[in-house]
N, C-alpha and C positions, 0 to 999 in steps of 0.2 A: 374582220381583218386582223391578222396578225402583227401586233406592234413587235414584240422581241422575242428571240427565238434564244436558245441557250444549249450549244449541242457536244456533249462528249466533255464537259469540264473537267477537269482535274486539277487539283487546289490544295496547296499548304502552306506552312509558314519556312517548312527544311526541304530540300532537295533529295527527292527518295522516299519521306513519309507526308504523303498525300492525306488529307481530313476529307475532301471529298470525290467519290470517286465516279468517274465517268457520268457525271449525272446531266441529262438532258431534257429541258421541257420549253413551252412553250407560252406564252401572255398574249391572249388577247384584247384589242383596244374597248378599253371601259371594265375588263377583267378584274377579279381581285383573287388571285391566288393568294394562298396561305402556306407557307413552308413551317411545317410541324414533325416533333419527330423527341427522341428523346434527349437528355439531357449529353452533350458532347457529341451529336450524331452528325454536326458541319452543317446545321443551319447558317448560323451568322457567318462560317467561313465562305460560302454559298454566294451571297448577297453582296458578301466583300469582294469576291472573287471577280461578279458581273462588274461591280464601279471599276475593276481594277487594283485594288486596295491590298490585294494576299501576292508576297513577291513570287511564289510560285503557281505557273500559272499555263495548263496547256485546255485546247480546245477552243470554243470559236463562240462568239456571242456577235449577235447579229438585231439590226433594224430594220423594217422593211426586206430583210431577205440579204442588204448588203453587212458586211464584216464591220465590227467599231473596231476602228483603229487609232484613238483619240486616248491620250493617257486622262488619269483619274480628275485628274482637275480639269479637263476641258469635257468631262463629262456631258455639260449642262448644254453645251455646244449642240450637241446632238438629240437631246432630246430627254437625256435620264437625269434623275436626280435620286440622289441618295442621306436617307437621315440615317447617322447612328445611333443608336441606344441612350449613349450617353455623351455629356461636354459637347451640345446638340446645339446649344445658342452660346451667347455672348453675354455673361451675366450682368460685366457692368455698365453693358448699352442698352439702352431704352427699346424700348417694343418696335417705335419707329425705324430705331437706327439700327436694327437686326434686320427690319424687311429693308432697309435703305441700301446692306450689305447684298442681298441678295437681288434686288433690284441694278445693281452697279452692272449687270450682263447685258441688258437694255439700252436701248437705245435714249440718251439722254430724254426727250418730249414724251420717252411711255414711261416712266417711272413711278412719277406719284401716280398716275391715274391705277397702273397696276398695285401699287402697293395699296391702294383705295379700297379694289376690285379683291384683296384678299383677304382685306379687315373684315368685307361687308359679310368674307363665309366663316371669321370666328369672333362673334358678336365678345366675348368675354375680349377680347384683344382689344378690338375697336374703341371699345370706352374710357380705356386708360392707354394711350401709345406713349406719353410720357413717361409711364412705370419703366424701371430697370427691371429687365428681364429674371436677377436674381431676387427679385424678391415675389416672383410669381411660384404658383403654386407647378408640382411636380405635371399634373396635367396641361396647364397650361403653358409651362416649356415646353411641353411634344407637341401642342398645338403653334407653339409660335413655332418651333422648328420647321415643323410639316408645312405652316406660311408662308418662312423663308424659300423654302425649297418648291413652292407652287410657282411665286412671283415671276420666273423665267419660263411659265408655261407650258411644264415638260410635260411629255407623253407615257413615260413610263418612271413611276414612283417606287422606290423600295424602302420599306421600313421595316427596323432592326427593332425587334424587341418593343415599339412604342407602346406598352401597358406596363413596364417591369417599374415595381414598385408602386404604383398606382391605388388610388382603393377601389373599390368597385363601380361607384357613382362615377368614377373620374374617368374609369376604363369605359364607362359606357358613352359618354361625352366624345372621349379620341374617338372609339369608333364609329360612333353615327356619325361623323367629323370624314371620317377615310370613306364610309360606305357613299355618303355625298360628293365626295372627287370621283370617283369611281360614276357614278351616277352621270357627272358630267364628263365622262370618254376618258378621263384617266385611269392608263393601264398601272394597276398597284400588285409590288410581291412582298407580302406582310408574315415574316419572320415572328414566330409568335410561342410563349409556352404557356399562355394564355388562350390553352385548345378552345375552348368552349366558346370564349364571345371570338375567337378567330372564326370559329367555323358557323357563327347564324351569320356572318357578312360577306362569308367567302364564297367565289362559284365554284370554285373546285379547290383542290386539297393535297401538294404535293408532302409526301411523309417520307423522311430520309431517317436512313437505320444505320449505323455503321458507315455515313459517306456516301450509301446509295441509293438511288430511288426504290423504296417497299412498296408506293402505291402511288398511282398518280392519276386522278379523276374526278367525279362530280364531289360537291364537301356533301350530299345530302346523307349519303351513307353510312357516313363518318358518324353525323349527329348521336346517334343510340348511344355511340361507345362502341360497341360489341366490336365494329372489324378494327377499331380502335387496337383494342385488348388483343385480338388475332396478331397484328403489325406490330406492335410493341410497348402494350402494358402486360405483358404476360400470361395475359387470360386465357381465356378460351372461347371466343365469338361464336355465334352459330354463319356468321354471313362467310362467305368463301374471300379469300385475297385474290383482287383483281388486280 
């Protein structure tokens, strides 16, 4: 089943210079698309564009087949939730009182039980909810983030960048963290320049060049590198661009 469709966007920050251009695809429920591509190629503007977030802004992003017509902050209303990259949490509120924030969409009697239900899926959270969030390690901000933004239930997750900065023990952590949402029906589109652990969690692999879609299909292909290098490391793959 298709949770969100995304068709014909066009996105920038000026009126007349568009970062990305006409780019249309599609997420399916429990999906984890990976948006990869090269450095300024309107990934993050992409992601921003679906919450809403880039004042310019033509083409049609759809749920279920209907139009979102809900501005960016009543996103959650609908179903999507969005992490940015960065200034992701609330440094100097405690672990609790970030999921408490995002718990606030709930109806008063689900609250703790949700915010319970979110700790139990990041065991490093759980053990300390008293901790201020700013004194938690750079991983475990993208995972309280990614907490907060589960607590409301959504069906389709977009994550900006969640490995930037990271070390690699800590990248591996988020993402067994995203591949287990995903596992449970949540449709995820992971903005990522971190190709590699993007593409062993991802089903498929949308690669934007210049603002437009270069490739858009299964991630296994990707893995080698080679169509990699064809799309846009410079190389020269032996696989054909599809």
């Amino acid at each position: 089943m298709t949770a969100l469709t995304v068709e014909n966007i066009v996105a920038g920050y000026e009126s007349g210079m568009p970062i990305v251009r006409d780019v249309s695809f599609s997420l399916d429920a429990g999906e984890i698309v990976t948006v990869i591509g090269p450095n300024g190629a309107g990934k993050s503007t992409l992601t921003k564009a679906i919450a809403g977030l880039v004042p310019e802004r033509t083409g049609c992003v759809l749920m279920d087949g209907k139009p979102i017509t809900a501005p960016a902050h009543a996103l959650a209303h609908v179903g999507i939730a969005f992490v940015p990259q960065t200034e992701n949490v609330f440094t100097r509120l405690t672990i609790r009182e970030n999921l408490q924030i995002g718990a606030a969409l709930l109806p008063r009697a689900r609250r703790a039980g949700r915010i319970d239900a979110v700790l139990d899926m990041f065991p490093d959270l759980a053990t300390r909810p008293t901790l201020a969030a700013g004194r938690l390690s750079g991983g475990q901000r993208q995972m309280l983030a990614i907490a907060r933004a589960l607590i409301a239930e959504p069906r389709v997750l977009l994550l900006d960048e969640p490995s930037a900065g990271l070390s690699p023990a800590l990248v591996e952590g988020v993402f067994s963290s995203i591949a287990a949402i995903a596992a449970g029906g949540v449709s995820v589109a992971l903005v990522e320049q971190n190709v590699a652990a993007a593409l062993r969690i991802a089903h498929r692999a949308l690669v934007l060049v210049e603002g437009r879609v270069a490739h858009d299909g299964p991630a296994d292909p990707l893995r080698s590198g080679k169509l990699l290098a064809r799309l846009f490391l410079g190389g020269t793959g032996d696989d054909p661009v599809t």
